[in-house]
C-alpha positions as CSV (number, residue, x, y, z in Angstrom):
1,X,0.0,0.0,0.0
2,X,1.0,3.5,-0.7
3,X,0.0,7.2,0.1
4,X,0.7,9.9,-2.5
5,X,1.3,13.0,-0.9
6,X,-0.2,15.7,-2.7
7,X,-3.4,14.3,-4.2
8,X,-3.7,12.1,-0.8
9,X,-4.6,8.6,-2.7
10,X,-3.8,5.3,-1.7
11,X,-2.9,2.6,-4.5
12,X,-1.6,-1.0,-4.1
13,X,1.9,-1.7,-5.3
14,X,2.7,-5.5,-5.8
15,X,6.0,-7.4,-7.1
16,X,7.1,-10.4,-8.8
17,X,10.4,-11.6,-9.3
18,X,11.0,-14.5,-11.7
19,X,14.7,-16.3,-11.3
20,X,16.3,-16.2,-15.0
21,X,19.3,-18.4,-15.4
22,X,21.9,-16.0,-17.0
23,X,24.7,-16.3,-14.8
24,X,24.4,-19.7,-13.8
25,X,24.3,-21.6,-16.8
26,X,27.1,-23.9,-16.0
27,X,26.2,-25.4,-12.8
28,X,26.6,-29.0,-14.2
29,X,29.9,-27.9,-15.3
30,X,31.1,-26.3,-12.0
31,X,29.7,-29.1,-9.6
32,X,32.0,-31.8,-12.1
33,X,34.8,-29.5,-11.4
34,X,34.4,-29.3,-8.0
35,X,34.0,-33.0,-7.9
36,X,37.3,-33.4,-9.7
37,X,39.2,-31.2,-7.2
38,X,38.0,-33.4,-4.4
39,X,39.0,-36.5,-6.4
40,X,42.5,-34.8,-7.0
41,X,43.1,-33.8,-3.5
42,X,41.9,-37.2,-1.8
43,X,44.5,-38.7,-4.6
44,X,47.3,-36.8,-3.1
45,X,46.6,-37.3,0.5
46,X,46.6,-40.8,-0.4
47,X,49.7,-40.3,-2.5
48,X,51.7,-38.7,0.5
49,X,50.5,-41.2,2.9
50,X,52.0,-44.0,0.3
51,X,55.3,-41.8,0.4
52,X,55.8,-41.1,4.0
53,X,54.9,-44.7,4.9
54,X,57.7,-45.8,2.3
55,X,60.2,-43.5,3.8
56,X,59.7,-44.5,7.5
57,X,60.3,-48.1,6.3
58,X,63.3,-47.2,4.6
59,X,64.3,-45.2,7.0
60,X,63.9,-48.3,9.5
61,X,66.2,-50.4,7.1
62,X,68.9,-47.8,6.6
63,X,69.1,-47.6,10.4
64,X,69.3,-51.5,10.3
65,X,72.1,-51.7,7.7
66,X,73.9,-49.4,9.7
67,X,73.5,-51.0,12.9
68,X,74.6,-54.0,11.0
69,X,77.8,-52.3,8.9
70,X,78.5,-51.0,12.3
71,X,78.8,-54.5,14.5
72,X,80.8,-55.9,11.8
73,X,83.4,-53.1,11.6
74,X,83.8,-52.9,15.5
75,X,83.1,-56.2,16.3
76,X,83.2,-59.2,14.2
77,X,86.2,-58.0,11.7
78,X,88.8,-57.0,14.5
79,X,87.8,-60.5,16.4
80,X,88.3,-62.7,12.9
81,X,91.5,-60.8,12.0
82,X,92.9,-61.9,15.5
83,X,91.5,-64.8,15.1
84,X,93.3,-65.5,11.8
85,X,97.1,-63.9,13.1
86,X,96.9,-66.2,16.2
87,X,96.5,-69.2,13.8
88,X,99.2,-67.7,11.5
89,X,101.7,-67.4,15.0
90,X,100.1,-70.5,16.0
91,X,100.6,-72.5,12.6
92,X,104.3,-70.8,12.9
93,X,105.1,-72.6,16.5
94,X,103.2,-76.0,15.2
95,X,100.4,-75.3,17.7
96,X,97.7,-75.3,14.8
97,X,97.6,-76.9,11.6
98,X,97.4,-75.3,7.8
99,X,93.9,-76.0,7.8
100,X,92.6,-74.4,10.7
101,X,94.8,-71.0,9.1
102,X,93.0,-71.6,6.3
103,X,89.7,-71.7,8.0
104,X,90.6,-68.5,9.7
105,X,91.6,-66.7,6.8
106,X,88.3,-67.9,5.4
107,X,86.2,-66.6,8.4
108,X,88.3,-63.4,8.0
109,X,87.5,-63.1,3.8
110,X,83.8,-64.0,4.7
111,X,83.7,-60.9,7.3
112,X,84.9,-58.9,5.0
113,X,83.0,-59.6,2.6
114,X,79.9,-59.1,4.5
115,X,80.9,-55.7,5.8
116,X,81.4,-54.6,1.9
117,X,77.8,-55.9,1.5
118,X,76.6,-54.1,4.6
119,X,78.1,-50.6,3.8
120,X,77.0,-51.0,0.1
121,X,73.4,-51.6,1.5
122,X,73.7,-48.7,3.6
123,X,74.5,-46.4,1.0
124,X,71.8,-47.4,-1.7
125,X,69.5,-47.1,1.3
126,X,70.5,-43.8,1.8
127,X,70.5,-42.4,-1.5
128,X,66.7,-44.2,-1.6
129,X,65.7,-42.2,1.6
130,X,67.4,-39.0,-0.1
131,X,65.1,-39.9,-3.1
132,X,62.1,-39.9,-1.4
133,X,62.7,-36.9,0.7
134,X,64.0,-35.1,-2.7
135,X,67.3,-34.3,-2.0
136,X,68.9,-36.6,-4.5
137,X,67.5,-37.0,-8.2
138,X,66.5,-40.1,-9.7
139,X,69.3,-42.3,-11.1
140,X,69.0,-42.0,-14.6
141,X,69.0,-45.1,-16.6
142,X,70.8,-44.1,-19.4
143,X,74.6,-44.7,-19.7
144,X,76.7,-42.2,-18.1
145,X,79.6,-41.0,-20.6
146,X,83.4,-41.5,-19.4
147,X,86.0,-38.8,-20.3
148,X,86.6,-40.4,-23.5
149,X,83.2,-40.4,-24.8
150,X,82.9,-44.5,-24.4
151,X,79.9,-45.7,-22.6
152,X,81.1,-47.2,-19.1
């Protein structure tokens, strides 16, 4: 309802609004988007947990090969190469015979041996942990050139 001032008259005044689509045209289009950007994002949290579960296991084996390069250094290689010059002295003063020097030298090689392996697995389980935590790139598998120019 509404008074006009001057002529003092009183008329009804009534509205209608009807919604026309010409701004939201796409809404099919934006809600598939949307979609898509929640697929993406649950993709990648599911992507970092794969990685960071990856890296706390191989950080759990490069602490093991360590542990294990580390016993065999301190421990077991000093007590076979003692092991193998008291059979040398011994084999000298006829206490022990050429086989059991043998056998020592043997225990000695195999310690060695498995503390090559053990630092060797360290290190590729290091540069895998690097990897994963991006400081180190990805090996690449071509051929890597010597100073010649000949394949190595």
């Amino acid at each position: 309802m509404r008074r006009f001032g001057d002529s003092n008259e009183t008329a009804f005044v009534a509205g209608a609004s009807i919604p026309l689509p010409f701004y939201d045209r796409n809404q099919g289009g934006i809600a598939r988007a949307q979609a898509e950007v929640t697929r993406a994002e649950a993709e990648a949290d599911r992507g970092r947990s794969v990685l960071v579960a990856t890296l706390v296991a191989a950080e759990q084996r490069l602490a093991l090969a360590w542990r294990s390069a580390d016993t065999l250094r301190r421990t077991a290689l000093p007590s076979a190469e003692q092991a193998a010059r008291f059979a040398t002295l011994g084999y000298g003063e006829g206490r022990f015979s050429f086989l059991e020097v043998l056998d020592a030298q043997r225990a000695l090689s195999d310690t060695r041996a498995q503390l090559v392996e053990a630092i060797q697995a360290f290190h590729a389980l290091r540069a895998q942990v690097q990897r994963l935590r991006g400081d180190l790139p990805a090996v690449s598998p071509q051929p890597v050139n010597a100073p010649n120019g000949s394949a190595r």
